[in-house]
C-alpha positions in Angstrom: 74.1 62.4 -66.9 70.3 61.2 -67.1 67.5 63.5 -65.4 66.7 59.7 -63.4 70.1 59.9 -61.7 69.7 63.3 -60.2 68.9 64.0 -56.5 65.1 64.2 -55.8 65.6 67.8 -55.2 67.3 68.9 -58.3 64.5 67.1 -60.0 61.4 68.7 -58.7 63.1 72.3 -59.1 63.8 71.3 -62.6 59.9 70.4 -62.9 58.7 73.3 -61.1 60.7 75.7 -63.6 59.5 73.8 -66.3 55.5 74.2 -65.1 56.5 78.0 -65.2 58.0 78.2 -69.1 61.2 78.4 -68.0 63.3 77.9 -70.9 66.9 76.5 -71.3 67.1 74.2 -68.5 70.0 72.9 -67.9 71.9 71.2 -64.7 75.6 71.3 -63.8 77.0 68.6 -62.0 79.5 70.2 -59.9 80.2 66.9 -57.3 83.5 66.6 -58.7 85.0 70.3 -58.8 84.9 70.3 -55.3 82.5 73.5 -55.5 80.2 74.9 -52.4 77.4 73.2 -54.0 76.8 69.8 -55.2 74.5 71.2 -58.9 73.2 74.3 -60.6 70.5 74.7 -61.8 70.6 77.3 -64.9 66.8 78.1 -66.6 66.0 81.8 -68.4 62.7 83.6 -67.5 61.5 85.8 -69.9 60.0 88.9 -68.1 60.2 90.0 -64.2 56.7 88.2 -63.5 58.0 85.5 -65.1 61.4 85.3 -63.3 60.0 85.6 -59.9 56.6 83.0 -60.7 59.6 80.6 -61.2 61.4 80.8 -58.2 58.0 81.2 -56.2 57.1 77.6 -57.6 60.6 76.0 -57.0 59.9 77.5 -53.8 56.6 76.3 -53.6 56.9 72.6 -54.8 60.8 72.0 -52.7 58.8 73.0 -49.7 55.8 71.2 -50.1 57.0 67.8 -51.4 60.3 68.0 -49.5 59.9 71.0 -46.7 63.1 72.1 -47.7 63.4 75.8 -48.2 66.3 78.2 -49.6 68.9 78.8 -47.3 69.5 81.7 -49.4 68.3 84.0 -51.8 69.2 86.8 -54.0 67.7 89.0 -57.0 64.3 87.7 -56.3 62.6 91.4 -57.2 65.2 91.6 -59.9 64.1 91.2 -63.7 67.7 90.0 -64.3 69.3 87.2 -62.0 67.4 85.5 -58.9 69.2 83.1 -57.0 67.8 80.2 -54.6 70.4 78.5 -53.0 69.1 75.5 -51.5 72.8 74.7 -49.9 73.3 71.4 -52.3 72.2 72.7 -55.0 71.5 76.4 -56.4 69.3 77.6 -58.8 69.7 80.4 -61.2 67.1 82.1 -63.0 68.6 84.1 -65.6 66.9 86.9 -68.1 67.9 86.5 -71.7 70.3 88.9 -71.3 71.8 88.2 -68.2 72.1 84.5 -68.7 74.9 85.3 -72.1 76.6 88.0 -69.9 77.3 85.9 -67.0 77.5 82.4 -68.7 77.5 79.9 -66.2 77.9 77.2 -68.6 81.0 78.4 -69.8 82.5 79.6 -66.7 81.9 75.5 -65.4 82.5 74.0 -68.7 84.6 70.8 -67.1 81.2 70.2 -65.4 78.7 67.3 -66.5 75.5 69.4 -68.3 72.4 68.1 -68.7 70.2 70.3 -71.3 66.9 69.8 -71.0 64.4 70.6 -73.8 62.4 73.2 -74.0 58.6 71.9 -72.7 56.1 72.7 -75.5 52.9 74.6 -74.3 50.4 72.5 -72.2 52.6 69.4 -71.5 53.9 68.6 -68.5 57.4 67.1 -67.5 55.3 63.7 -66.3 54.7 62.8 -69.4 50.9 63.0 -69.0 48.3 65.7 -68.9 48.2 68.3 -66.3 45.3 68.7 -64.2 43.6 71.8 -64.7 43.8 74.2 -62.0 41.0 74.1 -58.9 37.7 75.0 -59.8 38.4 74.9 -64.0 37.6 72.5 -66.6 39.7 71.3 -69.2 38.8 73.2 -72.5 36.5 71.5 -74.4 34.9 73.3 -77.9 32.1 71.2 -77.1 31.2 72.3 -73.9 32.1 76.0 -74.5 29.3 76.0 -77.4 26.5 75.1 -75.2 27.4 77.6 -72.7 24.7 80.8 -72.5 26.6 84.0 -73.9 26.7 86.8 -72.1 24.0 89.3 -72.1 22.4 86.3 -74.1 19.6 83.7 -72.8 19.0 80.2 -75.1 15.9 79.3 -76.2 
């Protein structure tokens, strides 16, 4: 299974975690097992905020690209397990814990998996460089050195 072959949705859910950290990504192609849902999508947050900014920008970006919105969803307060089910597809977002307790890979092992890796810090799944966010420049040494310091006037 290639990330290219997967539904449009599935793919901007799996960008939107990645813009968040998630880490662990990985889809389960669950067409054949005759499941409720058509994928899974299985990423670990690392604290609550983390968790829920994740499923706010799966949220966010399946809406705004696609105006779909989850049918469904569970655990979304929950540092543990939040759930969007987006009817042909679902994703999970998993603490570290909760993710090895409840092993979703295992429990769908026959399943296709795609792994994706881990996104280093600052890159973005597009390959390119992310814009920085309204009203902030990128970081540039340069430019922060010719800044005034606080408190401080040049002369």
């Amino acid at each position: 299974m290639k990330f290219e072959s997967l539904p449009q949705e599935v793919r901007l859910a799996v960008q939107a975690a990645q813009e968040k950290k998630a880490a662990g990504i990985t889809v389960l192609d669950l067409t054949a097992a005759g499941a409720f849902t058509d994928y899974f999508v299985v990423c670990t947050g690392f604290s609550t905020p983390q968790v829920q900014a994740i499923c706010t920008e799966v949220e966010a970006q399946l809406y705004k690209n696609l105006s779909r919105s989850p049918g469904h969803r569970e655990g979304h307060r929950s540092a543990e397990w939040a759930l969007l089910d987006f009817g042909g597809f679902v994703v999970h977002v998993f603490s570290e814990q909760a993710r090895r307790y409840y092993d979703l890979e295992r429990l769908w092992r026959m399943a296709p998996k795609l792994e994706l890796p881990d996104q280093p810090d600052g890159s973005s799944s597009a390959g390119g460089t992310p814009d920085p966010p309204f009203g902030q420049e990128p970081f540039s040494s340069d430019a922060a050195s010719h800044r005034p310091q606080r408190g401080h006037s040049r002369q």
